[in-house]
C-alpha angles and dihedrals in degrees: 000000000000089000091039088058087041098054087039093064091042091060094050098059096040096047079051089201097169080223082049120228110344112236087254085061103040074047094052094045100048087054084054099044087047088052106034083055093047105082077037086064107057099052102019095186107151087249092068099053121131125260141193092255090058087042086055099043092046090060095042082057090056120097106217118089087236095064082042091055097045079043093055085040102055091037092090082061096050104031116003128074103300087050079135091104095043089110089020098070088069099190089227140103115357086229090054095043092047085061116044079045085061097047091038095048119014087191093060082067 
């Protein structure tokens, strides 16, 4: 749940709606996040871990036009100009994402 939340309040900020996620979309993310972390799961090697970029292609993979627009909204972040954090956003623990966001973005703290 902790990465679920996690990922929720990331996508908040990054989606930037003044009402924040509709309920169909924190609906649509924590599905992703569940299966995204699934294969994870069953070998959890550090290797394996989850990225940005799975999050992104899983809901591109989604049928409804609200994974379509988290999807648009964190492609900047993927694939655009600030694809930096592409393998910085590691999908883990919230202690070690709110880190490597602090050290990545002063301006996410």
């Amino acid at each position: 749940t902790l990465k679920s939340d996690f990922i929720l309040s990331l996508c908040e900020l990054i989606v930037g709606s003044k009402d924040g996620l509709q309920p169909v979309e924190k609906t649509i993310i924590d599905r992703c996040v569940r299966l995204v972390y699934r294969e994870f799961l069953i070998d959890p090697v550090p290797e394996r871990m989850p990225i940005l970029e799975d999050l992104y292609n899983l809901l591109r993979a989604q049928t409804e036009p609200e994974a379509q627009r988290l999807a648009t909204a964190l492609e900047i972040y993927v694939s655009g100009s600030l694809n930096v954090f592409k393998n910085i956003f590691v999908l883990g623990s919230h202690l070690h994402q709110s880190d490597k966001i602090q050290y990545a973005s002063p301006n996410f703290a």
